[in-house]
N, C-alpha and C positions, 0 to 999 in steps of 0.2 A: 561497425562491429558485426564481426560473422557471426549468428546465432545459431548457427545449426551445419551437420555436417552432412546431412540427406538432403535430396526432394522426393516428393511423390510418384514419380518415374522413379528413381532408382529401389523405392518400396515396393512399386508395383514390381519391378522386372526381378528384383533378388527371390522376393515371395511368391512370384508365382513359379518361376524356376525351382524355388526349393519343394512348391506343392510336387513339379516332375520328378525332382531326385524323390521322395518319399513316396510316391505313388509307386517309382518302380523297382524300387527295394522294398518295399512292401508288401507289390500285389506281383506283378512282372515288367519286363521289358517290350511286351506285347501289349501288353495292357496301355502301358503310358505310350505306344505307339497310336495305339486307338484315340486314345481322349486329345493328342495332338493333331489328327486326322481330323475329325470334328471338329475343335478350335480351326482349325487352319482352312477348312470348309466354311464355315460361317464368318468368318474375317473375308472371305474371299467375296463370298455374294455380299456381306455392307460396303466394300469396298468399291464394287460394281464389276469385280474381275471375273465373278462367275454370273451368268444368264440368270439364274435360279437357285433352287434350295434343292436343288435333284439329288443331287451329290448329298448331300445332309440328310435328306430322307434316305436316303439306299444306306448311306450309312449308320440311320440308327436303327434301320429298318434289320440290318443285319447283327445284331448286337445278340447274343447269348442274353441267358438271364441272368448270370454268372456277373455276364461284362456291363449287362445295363445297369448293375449296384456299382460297381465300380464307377463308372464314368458320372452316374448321380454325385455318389458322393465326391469324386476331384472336384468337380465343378464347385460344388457345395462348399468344402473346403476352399477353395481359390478364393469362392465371394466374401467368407470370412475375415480373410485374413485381407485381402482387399480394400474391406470395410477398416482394419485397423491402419493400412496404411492410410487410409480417408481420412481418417478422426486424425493420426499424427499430422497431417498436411494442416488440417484443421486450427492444429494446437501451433504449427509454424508462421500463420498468416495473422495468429490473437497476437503472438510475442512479437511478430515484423513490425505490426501496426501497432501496437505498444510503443517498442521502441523510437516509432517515429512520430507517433502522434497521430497517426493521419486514419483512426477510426470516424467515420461519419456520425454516427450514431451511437455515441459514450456519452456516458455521464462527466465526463472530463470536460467535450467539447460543448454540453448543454449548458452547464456552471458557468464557460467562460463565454457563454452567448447571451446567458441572462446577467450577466455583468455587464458587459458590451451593452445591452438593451436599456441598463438602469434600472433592473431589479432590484432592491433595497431587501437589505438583510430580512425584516419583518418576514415581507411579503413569500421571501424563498422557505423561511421558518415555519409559515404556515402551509406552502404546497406542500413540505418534507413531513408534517405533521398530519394533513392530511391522507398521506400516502399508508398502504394496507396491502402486500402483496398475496395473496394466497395462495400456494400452488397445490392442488390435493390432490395426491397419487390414488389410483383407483387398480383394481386386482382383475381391470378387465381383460380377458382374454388374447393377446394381439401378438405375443411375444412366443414366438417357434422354436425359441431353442430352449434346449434343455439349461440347468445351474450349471452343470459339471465343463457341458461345452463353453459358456460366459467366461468362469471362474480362469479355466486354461487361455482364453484369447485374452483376458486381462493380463494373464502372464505375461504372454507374447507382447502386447502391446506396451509392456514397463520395461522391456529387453530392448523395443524398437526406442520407446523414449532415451535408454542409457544409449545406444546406438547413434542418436542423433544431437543429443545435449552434451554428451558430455565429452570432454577432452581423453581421450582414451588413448594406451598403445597399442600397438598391432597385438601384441599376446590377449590382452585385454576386448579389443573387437574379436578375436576369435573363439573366447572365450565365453559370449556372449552367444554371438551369433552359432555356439555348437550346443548351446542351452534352448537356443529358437530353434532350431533343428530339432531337437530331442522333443521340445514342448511339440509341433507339428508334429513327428512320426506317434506320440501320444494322440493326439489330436486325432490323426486318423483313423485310431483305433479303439475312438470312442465313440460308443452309438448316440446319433443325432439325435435320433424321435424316439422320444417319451416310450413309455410302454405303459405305463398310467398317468391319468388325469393329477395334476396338482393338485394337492388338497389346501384350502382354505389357510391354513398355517405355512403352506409355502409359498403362496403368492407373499403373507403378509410380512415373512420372513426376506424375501425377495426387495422388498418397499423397505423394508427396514434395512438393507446392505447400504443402499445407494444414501441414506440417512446418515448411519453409523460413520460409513467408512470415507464418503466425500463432503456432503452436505456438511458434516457437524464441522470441519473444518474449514472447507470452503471459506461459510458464516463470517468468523472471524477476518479470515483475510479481506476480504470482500467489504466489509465493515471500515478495515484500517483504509482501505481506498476510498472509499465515499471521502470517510473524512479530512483526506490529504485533500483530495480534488477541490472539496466545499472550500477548505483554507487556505487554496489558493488565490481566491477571491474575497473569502468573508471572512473575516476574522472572528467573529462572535457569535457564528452561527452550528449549535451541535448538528448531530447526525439521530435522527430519534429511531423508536422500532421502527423498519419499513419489510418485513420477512415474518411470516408465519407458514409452518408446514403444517399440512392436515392430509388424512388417509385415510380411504372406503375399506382397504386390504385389510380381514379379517372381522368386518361388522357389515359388508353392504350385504343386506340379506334378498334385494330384488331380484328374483328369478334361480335362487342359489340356497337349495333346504339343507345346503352342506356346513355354513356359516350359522352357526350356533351358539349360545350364550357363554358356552367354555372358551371357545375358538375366539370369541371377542375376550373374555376375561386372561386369556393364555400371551394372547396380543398383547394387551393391557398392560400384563406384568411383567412382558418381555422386554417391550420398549423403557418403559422406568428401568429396569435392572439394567439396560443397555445406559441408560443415557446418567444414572446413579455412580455406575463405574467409570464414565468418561468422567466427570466431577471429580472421582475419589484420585485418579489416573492425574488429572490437572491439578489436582490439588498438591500432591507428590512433585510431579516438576515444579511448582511454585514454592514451596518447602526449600529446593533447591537455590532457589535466584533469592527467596527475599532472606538472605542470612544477615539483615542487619544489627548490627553492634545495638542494645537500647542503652548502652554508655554513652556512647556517643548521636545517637541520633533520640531523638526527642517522639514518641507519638502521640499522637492530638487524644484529646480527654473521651471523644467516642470510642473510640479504640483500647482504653481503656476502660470504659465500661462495660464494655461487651466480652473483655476477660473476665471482669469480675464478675459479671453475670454469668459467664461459664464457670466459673469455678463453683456459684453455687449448684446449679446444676450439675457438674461432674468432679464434684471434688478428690476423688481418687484418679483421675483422668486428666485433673491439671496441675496434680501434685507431678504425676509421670512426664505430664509435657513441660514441665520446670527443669527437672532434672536432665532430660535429655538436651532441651535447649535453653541452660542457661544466659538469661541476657538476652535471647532473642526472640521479642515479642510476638514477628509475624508468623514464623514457625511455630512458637506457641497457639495461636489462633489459629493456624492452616491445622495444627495433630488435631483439636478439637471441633474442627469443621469436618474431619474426614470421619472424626467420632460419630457426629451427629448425621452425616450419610452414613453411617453403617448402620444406623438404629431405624434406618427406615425399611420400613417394611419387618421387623424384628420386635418380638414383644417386652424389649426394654423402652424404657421411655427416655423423652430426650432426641429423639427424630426430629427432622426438620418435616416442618408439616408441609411445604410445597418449594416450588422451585424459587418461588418471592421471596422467602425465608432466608435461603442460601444466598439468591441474590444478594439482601440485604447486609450480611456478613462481607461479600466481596466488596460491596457500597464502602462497609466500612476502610477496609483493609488502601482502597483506593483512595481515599478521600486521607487520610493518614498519611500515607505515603507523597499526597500531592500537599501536603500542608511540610512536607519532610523536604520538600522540591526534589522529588526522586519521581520526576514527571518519564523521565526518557524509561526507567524501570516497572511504570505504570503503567505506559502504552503499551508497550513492547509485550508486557507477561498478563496485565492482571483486565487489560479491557477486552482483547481475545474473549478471554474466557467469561466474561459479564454477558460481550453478545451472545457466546453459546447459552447460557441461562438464559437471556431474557427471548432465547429465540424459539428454544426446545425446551427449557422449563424440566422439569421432572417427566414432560408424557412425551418426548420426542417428537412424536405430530401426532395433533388432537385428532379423533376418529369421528366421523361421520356416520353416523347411524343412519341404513334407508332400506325403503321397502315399499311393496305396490297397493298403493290407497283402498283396493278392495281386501288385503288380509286386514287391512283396519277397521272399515267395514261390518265385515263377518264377524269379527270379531267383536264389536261393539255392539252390534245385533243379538249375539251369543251369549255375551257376559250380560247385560241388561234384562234379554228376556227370562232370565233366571229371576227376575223383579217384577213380571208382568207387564216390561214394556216391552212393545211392538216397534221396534224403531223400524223395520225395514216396511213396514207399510205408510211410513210416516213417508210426507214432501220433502223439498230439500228445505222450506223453510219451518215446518215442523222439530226437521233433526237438528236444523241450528237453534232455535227454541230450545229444547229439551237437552243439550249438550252445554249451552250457555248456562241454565241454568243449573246443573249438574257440577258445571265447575265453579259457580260461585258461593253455594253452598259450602257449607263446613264438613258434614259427612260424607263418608267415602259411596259412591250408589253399589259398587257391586266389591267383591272379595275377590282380590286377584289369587289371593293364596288359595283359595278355593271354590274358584266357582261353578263349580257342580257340572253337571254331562254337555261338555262342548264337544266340537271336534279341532282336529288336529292341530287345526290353523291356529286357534282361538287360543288353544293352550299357548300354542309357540309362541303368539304377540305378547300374551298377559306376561309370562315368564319373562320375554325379555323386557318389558317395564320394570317388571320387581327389580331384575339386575341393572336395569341402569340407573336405578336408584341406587343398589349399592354399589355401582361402579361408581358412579361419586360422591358416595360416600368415603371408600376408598382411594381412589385415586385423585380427588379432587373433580372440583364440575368442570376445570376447563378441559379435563384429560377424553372428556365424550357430551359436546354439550351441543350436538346438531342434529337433528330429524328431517331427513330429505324425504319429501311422499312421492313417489314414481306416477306418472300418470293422473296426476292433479288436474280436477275438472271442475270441482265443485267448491264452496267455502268448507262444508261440511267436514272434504277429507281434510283438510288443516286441523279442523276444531275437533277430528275423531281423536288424534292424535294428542293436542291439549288434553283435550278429559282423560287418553291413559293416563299420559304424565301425571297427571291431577290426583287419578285415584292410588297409583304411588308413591305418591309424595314427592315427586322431582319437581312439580310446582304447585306452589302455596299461596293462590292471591289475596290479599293486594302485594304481599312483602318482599314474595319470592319467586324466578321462576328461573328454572337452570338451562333452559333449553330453548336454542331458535329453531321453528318449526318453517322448515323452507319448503314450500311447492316449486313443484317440477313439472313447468311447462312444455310439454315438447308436442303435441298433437297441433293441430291446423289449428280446432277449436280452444283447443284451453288459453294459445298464444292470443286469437282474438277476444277471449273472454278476460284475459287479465286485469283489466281495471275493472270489469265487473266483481270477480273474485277476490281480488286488492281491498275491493272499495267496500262489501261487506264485510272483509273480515275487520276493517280499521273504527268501521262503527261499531262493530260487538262489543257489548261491554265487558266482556271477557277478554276477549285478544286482544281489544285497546290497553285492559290495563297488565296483560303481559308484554306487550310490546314498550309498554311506557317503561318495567320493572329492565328492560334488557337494553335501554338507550334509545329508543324507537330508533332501533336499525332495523331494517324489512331485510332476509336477504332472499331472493327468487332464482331460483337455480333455469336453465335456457335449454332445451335439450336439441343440439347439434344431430346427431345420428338419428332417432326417431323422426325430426323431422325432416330432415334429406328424404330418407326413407319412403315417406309417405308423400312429398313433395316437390322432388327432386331438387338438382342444386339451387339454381337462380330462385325457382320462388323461395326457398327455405331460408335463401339468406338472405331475401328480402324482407319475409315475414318477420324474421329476427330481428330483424334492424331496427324495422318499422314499430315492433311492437315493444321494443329496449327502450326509445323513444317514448310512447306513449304508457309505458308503466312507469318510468322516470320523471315524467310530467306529473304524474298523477303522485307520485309521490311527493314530490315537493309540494305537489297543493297541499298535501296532506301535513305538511312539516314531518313528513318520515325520511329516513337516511338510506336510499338504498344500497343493498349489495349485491353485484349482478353476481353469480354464479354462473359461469361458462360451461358446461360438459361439453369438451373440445376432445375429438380423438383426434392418434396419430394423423390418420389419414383427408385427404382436401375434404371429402367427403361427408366426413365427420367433425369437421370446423378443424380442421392441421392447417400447417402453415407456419411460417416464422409468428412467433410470439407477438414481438416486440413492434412490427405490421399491423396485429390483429387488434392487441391495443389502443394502435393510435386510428384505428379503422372506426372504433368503436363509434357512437353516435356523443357528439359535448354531452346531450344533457342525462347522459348515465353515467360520467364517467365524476364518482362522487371523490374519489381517491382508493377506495376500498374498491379491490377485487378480487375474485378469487375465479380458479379453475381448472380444468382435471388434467392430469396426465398418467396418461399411461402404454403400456404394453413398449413394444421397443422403443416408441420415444421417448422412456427415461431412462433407458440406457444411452441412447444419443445425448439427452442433453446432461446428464447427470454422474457419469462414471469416469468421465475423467475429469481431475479439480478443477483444470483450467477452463476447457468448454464449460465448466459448470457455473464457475465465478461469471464466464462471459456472462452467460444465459442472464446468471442474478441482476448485472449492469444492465443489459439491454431492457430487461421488464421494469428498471427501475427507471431509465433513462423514458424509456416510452410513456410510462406513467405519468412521471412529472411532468414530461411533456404536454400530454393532454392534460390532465387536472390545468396545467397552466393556462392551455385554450378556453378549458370549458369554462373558466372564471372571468376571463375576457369574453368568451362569447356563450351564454349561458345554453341561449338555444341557434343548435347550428343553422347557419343560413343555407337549408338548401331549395334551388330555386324550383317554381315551381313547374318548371318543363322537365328538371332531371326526376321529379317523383311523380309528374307525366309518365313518362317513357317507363318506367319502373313499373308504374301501376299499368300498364300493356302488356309489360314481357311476363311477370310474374304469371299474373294467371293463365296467361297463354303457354308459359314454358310447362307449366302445373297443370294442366289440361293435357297438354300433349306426354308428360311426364305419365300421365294417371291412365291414360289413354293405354297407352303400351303396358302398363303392370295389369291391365284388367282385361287386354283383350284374351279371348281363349286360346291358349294353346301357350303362354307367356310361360309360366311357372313351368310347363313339364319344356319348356325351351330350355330356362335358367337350367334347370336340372342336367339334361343332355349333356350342353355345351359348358357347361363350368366343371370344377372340381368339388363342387358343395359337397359333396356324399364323402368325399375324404377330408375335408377341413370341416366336418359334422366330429368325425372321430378322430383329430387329431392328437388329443388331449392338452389342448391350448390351456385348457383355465379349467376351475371346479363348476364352472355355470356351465349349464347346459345351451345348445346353440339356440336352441329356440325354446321360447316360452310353453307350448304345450305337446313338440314332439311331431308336430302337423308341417309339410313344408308347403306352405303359405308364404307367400312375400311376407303379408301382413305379421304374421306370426312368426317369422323368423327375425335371428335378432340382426342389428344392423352391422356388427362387425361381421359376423360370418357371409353375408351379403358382400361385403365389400371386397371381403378375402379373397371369394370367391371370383369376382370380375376380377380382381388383380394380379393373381396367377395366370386369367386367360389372354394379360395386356390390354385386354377392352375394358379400360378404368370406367365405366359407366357411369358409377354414381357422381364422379366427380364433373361431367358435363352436358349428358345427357339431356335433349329440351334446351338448352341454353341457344343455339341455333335458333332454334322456332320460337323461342318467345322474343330473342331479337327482329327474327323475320317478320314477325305478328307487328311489332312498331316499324317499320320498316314498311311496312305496307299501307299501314295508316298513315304516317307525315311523309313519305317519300322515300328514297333511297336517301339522295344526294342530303337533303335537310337533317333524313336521322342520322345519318353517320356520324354528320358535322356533329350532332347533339351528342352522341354516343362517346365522339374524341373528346370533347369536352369536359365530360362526365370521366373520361379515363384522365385527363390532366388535372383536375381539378378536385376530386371528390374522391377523400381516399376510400371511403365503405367498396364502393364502384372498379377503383383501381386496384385494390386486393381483391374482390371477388372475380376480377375476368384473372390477375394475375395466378390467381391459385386454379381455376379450370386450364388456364395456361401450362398451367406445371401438370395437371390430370393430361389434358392433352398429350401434353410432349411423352410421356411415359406408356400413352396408348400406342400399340402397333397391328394396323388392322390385319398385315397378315397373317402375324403369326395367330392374332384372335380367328382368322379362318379356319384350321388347323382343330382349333375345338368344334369351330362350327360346323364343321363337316363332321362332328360326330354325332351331331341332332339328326332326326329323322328328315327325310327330304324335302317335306311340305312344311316343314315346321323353321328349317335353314332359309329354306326362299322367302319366308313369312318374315323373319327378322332380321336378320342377317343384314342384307342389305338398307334398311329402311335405319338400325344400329351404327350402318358405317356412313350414309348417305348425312347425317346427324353430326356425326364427328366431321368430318369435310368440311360441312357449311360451320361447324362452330370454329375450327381451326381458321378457315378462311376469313372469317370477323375479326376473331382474333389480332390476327395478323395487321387486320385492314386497321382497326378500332387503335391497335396500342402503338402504331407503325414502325414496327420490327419486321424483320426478315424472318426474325426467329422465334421459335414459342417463350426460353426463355431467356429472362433479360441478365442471368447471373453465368456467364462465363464456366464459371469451374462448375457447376451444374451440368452445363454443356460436355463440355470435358468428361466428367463422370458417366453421365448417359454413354454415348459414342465410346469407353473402357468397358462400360456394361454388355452393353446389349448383346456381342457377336457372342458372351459365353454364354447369358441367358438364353440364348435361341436351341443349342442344342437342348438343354432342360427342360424349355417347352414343348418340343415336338417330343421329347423322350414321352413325357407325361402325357400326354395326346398320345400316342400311342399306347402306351399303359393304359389309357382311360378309354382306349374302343374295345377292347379286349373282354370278350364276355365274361370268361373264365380266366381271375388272372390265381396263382400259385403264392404262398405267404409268403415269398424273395420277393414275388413280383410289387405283392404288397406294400412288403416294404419300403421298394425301391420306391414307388409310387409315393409313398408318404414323403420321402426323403427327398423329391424333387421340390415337392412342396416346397418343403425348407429353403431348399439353395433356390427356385425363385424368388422367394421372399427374401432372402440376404441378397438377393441381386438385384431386386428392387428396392431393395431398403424397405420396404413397407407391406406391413400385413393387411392391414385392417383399421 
C-alpha cells in the first residue's frame, strides 16, 4: 500500500527552489544571484571541490549591509521550511513502520514479547498500574523564533501534509502548492527577532497551544491504541491512567520577578476556560451520536438516577431538556452536563466542582450504554473523551510552583523576626527545631496578611502563599499542588517552605497537606548530600507526617544543566547516576515512594537525547513506575506540534517505562560490576578536574566572551528571565542555557563533551591502554547509563566543527586564542577519537538519517557562521547590521536544530 506521494528529497529540492523564486521576486535578481554564489561556494569546499573557504570569505567579505540582511534571512528561511520538510519525513517513516509492523521499540512489540516471555495478565496489570508518566513543560528560554513565524510554518506544514496524504488532482496540488507559495512570500516578510522580550503570559500561552490544539487529542487516540495492542494478547487486562501534564509556564518564579501572583492566577483561569470549553465542545458532538430511542433501548437504573438527581437540581433546565429531546435519555443528560460546565466558574450554583465530577457523569453514561451492548458506540465517542478528563481534568496541566531557597530564607527571617525570632543567626539544626515546631503547633507564628516592614522579596513570597492558598481554593489543590526549591542544600530550605504553607493554610497537620515540597538537587554538594538531606527530613516529625498525609511519595527533582555546568559532561552524568542510585536506596529503606524529577533540557548538555534511551538508561533501583520531566524550548515543538510525532513520543515513553519498571522488578538492584564503576570512579573526577581547570583558569570568561555570541544571545529576547542570575558575566552566574547557546552557534558544542577525552585518558593511563579499552567496549555493550552517555557526546560531537569554531576564535585577542583554542580542539580529537575506538563505528552517529540531515545542513550553515563572525569583529556595527546579526542567530539555530 503506497502511503504517501513525496519523499524528503523532493521536499527539500521543491522548497528550497521555492525560497529562490520568492527571494527574487521579493528582494531581486541580484540578490538571489548572491545567496546562490554562497550556497554553491560552501557545497563546493564540503565536497572537496574547492581547496578552502577563500572563495566564501571574499564573498561574504563583499556583501553590502543591504545584502548581508538578505542572504541572513534566505538562509534562515530555507532552514525553516527545511525543518518542515524533516518533521513531514518524520511523519512518513511513524506511518511506514506502522503499516508494517516493523517499529523496534512500540508498545505493540513489547506486549507481544511479554506474551511470548509468559507474562501473565496480573503481573502486566500491575506494571501498567504502576506506570506515572509526567512530562512538565517549562517557559525556559530556548525557543528563537517568534509565535507569528511558528503559527505560519504550521500552515505550511498542513499544505505539505495535504500534498503528501492525500489523493489529489492536478488543479487541486496546484491549488495548494500556490497557497505554500503565498504562505512563504508572507513568510519572508515577516520579521524573525522579537523586538521585545516574551512576557510571562506568552510563554505560558505558548505551553498551553501545544496542550489545546495537539496533546488534548493526541490523549485520546493514543489511549484507543494502548488498548487495541494490550488485547491483542490479554483479554482481561484494562489500560489505567498512564499520562499526566504538568507546567512551570507562568508560576516558575526562579530567577524571573516578571512571574507574578496575577500571571499564575491569569494562567490558572485560562487553562480551565481552555479545557471547560473542550468538554462543553465534546459534549455537543456526543449529543450528536448518542440519539438513542429510550422506547426502544432500555438504560440501567444509574443513569437514571442521575436524571433524577438533575432534575432536582435544575428543574427548569430538564423540563427544557425533556422537551427538546423527547425519549432520548442520553441527550437529556449530555444538555445538563454542559449546564453544569457553564456554571463553573459563574456564581450560579450547580457547577461541577472538579474534573472527577464530570468524569463521573461520563462513568455513567458509559457504563449505560455498555449494559445497552452499545460497546462499539462506547469506544468509539464516549472513552476518547473520559481519557481527556481523567488526563487534563478541569486544570489542563497542573502548575508547578518554584523559586530559589534563599527568597525563602529571607523571607522566613523577615516575617519571624517581626516576633523576636532571630532565625538567621540560628544553626541549620536550630532552624529545623524552631520551623518543626512552628508547624506543629495550632497557631499561625506570623500574619501573612500583614506583616509589618519587610522588604521586597518577603512581601513577594508571603503574597504568593496566601494565593496558593486560594488558588486551591478555587481551582482545586490538584490544579497547583507542587513547590520545587532551586538550589536545595540544606533540610531547612524544604521545611522553610512547609511552615509558609502551614502559616496559610495550604497545610493543616496531622489531616491535611496540599502540597509536595520537592528539592532540587543540582550542585556537586547538594547531589552528594542527598541522603543526608532525605534522611533528616523523613525523621522530622513534621515532614514525616506530611509525607505520610500525601502517600509517602518523596519526589526530588535532578538538575541537568546546573550541573553540567559546574561539572562538565562525564562527571555530571555520573554524579546523576550515582546519586539516583543512592537516594533510591535510601528511600526504599525508608519505605518511601520515590519520584525522580529529571530537569532535562533540549540540549545533550543539559540531559537531551531521545526520551525513550534516557529512560531505559536510567539506574533499576529508581525507576519506581512514576516519572516525571521537563521540556522545553523548541523541543516541544519537535516533539509536540504535530499529532502524529506526538502520539509517537507518548508510545515510546510509555513503551520505555514498562520496559524498565519490568527490569527493575526482576532485578531490584542493577548489577553493575565492579570494574565498570572502577573506571567511572577515574574518569569522573579526572574529566571534573580538568573541566574546572579550564573554567577557572584566568583569561577563560573574557575568552568565552570574545569568541561566542553571548553578548547577542544576552539580548535576544528569548524568554522573560533574564540570562543570568545577577547581571555579572561569570560562568558561575550565568545561566546554563545561554552558555550552551552560545558554544552552539560557534559549532564548538563544548558543554556537551568537553573533559570526556581526559577523564577517559586518566583511566587509560592507570589500567593500560589495551585492558581499558577492552573494559571501556564492554561498558558500551553492555551497560545502557554508559551506552547513552558516550552516544549523546557522540551526537555533541558530530555537530561540533572545529573550523568554522576557528572563525570565532580568531575574534579573541591573540594571547588569549593561542591560550584556548587549541588545547578546546586538541580535547575534541582525542574525544572523537575514543569515540570512534570505544563504540566501533566509522562514524560519530549510529542513526543514518541523522547522518543525512547533518551533510543537508551544514554547507548552508557555513555561510551564516562566517557572516556572524564577521558581524561579531566589527567594532562599530549600524542597527541593519544589528539586526542582521541577530537574525543569523536565528537561522543557525534552525540549522542546527538546537538552541540551548
Amino acid at each position: 500500500m503506497v502511503l504517501h506521494n513525496r519523499d524528503v528529497r523532493t521536499d527539500v529540492r521543491e522548497l528550497g527552489a521555492l525560497v529562490g523564486d520568492v527571494l527574487a521576486a521579493q528582494a531581486s535578481t541580484e540578490a538571489y544571484e548572491t545567496v546562490e554564489d554562497l550556497r554553491n561556494e560552501a557545497i563546493a569546499y564540503r565536497r572537496g571541490d574547492a581547496a578552502s573557504r577563500t572563495g566564501l570569505h571574499e564573498s561574504v567579505d563583499e556583501l553590502s549591509p543591504t545584502r548581508e540582511g538578505i542572504v541572513a534571512r534566505a538562509f534562515t528561511t530555507y532552514f525553516e521550511l527545511i525543518n518542515l520538510a524533516e518533521e513531514r519525513e518524520r511523519v512518513r517513516a511513524i506511518r511506514d513502520a506502522d503499516e508494517e509492523g516493523a517499529f523496534h521499540d512500540s508498545f505493540d512489540a513489547t506486549i507481544a514479547e511479554f506474551s511470548e516471555a509468559g507474562v501473565e495478565a496480573d503481573e502486566l496489570r500491575q506494571l501498567l498500574q504502576d506506570v506515572l508518566i509526567e512530562p512538565t513543560f517549562t517557559a525556559h528560554p530556548t525557543e528563537a523564533r517568534r509565535a507569528t513565524v511558528k503559527a505560519k510554518l504550521r500552515s505550511i506544514g498542513n499544505h505539505l501534509e495535504a500534498l503528501d496524504e492525500r489523493n489529489l488532482t492536478e488543479r487541486e496540488r496546484n491549488g495548494i502548492w500556490r497557497d505554500v507559495t503565498a504562505e512563504v512570500t508572507s513568510l519572508w516578510g515577516t520579521r524573525q527577532v522579537r523586538q521585545r522580550s516574551p512576557e510571562p503570559e506568552d510563554e505560558a500561552r505558548n505551553v498551553q497551544w501545544y496542550l489545546e490544539n495537539t496533546l488534548f487529542d493526541v490523549v485520546g487516540d493514543a489511549y484507543e491504541e494502548f488498548e487495541e495492542t494490550i488485547s491483542k494478547e490479554y483479554d482481561d487486562v484494562d489500560c489505567p491512567k498512564l499520562f499526566e501534564f504538568r507546567s512551570w509556564a507562568g508560576s516558575d518564579r526562579d530567577g524571573n520577578p516578571f512571574v507574578t501572583p496575577e500571571v499564575t492566577d491569569d494562567t490558572l483561569a485560562r487553562q480551565r476556560e481552555v479545557a471547560i470549553e473542550k468538554y462543553r465542545d465534546r459534549c455537543k458532538r456526543l449529543s450528536a451520536v448518542l440519539s438513542q430511542d429510550g422506547e426502544r433501548y432500555a438504560i440501567d437504573d444509574q443513569l437514571a438516577e442521575s436524571l433524577a438527581a438533575d432534575a432536582e437540581r435544575f428543574p427548569t433546565v430538564v423540563e427544557e431538556a425533556r422537551e427538546r429531546y423527547p425519549d432520548e435519555p442520553y441527550r437529556q443528560k449530555l444538555r445538563l452536563m454542559r449546564e453544569r460546565l457553564d456554571r463553573v466558574d459563574d456564581v450560579r450554583p450547580g457547577e461541577y466542582p472538579d474534573g472527577d465530577a464530570f468524569l463521573d457523569d461520563l462513568n455513567v453514561i458509559a457504563d449505560s450504554l455498555a449494559v445497552d451492548g452499545q460497546d462499539a458506540v462506547r469506544e468509539s465517542f464516549v472513552e476518547p473523551l473520559r481519557r481527556q478528563v481523567d488526563t487534563f481534568g478541569f486544570t489542563l496541566a497542573s502548575l508547578d510552583l518554584r523559586d530559589h531557597r534563599e527568597n525563602h530564607t529571607e523571607a522566613v527571617a523577615e516575617a519571624v523576626a517581626v516576633e523576636s525570632v532571630d532565625y538567621r543567626e540560628m544553626d541549620e539544626e536550630a532552624r529545623q527545631e524552631f520551623l518543626t515546631e512552628a508547624i506543629l503547633q495550632d497557631d499561625p507564628v506570623v500574619d501573612a496578611d500583614e506583616p509589618g516592614d519587610v522588604s521586597e522579596t518577603t512581601e513577594r513570597v508571603l503574597r504568593r502563599f496566601q494565593e496558593f492558598a486560594e488558588w486551591q481554593d478555587e481551582y482545586g489543590a490538584q490544579a497547583i499542588d507542587t513547590y520545587c526549591i532551586s538550589m536545595t542544600e540544606e533540610p531547612s530550605h524544604v521545611l522553610e517552605v512547609l511552615f509558609l504553607a502551614d502559616q496559610v493554610g495550604v497545610i493543616s497537620l496531622p489531616d491535611h497537606c496540599g502540597v509536595d515540597v520537592v528539592p532540587l538537587l543540582e550542585t556537586e554538594s547538594a547531589l552528594n548530600g542527598a541522603e543526608r538531606i532525605l534522611g533528616e527530613l523523613f525523621d522530622n516529625e513534621a515532614y514525616a507526617t506530611a509525607l505520610e498525609v500525601r502517600g509517602d511519595i518523596q519526589e526530588v527533582m535532578l538538575g541537568y544543566s546546573d550541573s553540567n555546568k559546574e561539572n562538565g559532561f562525564l562527571a555530571a552524568n555520573w554524579d546523576l547516576y550515582e546519586n539516583q542510585r543512592q537516594i533510591a536506596r535510601f528511600c526504599r529503606e525508608e519505605d518511601v515512594t520515590l519520584r525522580l524529577f529529571h530537569g532535562r533540557g533540549g540540549s545533550i548538555s543539559r540531559g537531551g537525547g531521545p526520551m525513550n534511551e534516557a529512560l531505559l538508561a536510567l539506574p533499576n533501583e529508581t525507576v519506581t513506575g512514576q516519572v516525571k520531566f521537563t521540556e522545553q524550548g523548541e523541543a516541544i515543538a519537535e516533539k509536540y506540534a504535530n499529532p502524529r510525532i506526538a502520539e509517537r513520543e507518548l508510545e515510546q515513553m510509555l513503551d520505555a517505562q514498562i520496559r524498565a519498571r519490568k527490569e527493575a522488578n526482576e532485578e531490584p538492584t542493577e548489577d553493575v560490576p565492579d570494574s565498570w564503576v572502577d573506571a567511572m570512579e577515574t574518569m569522573a573526577p579526572a574529566a571534573r578536574e580538568t573541566y574546572r581547570d579550564l573554567l577557572n583558569t584566568d583569561g577563560f570568561v573574557s575568552y568565552f566572551g570574545q569568541a561566542t555570541p553571548i553578548s547577542v544571545v544576552e539580548d535576544l529576547n528569548l524568554g522573560s528571565r533574564p540570562a543570568s542570575r545577577s547581571g555579572e558575566r561569570t560562568v558561575e552566574d550565568l545561566r546554563a542555557i545561554p552558555w550552551v547557546f552560545s558554544w552552539t552557534q560557534t559549532r564548538l558544542i563544548l558543554p556537551g563533551w568537553y573533559s570526556l577525552a581526559s577523564g577517559m585518558d586518566a583511566y587509560l593511563d592507570e589500567v593500560g591502554e589495551e585492558a581499558g579499552l577492552e573494559t571501556l567496549r564492554e561498558m558500551y555493550e553492555e551497560w545502557p547509563f554508559f551506552r547513552t552517555t558516550l552516544d549523546n557526546a557522540a551526537l555533541a560531537l558530530a555537530r561540533t566543527e572545529p573550523e568554522i569554531a576557528a572563525e570565532y576564535a580568531d575574534l579573541a585577542d591573540d594571547d588569549l586564542r593561542e591560550r584556548f583554542f587549541p588545547e578546546l580542539v586538541g580535547e575534541y580529537e582525542r574525544g572523537r577519537d575514543l569515540v570512534l575506538e570505544i563504540s566501533g563505528r566509522d562514524q560519530l552517529l549510529r542513526r543514518e538519517w541523522l547522518e543525512e540531515s547533518l551533510d543537508r545542513r551544514n554547507p548552508y550553515v557555513d555561510p551564516l557562521n562566517l557572516l556572524q563572525a564577521n558581524l561579531l569583529g566589527r567594532t562599530h556595527r549600524t542597527e541593519a547590521e544589528e539586526r542582521t546579526l541577530r537574525l543569523t542567530v536565528n537561522g543557525i539555530a534552525a540549522g542546527m536544530k538546537n538552541t540551548g
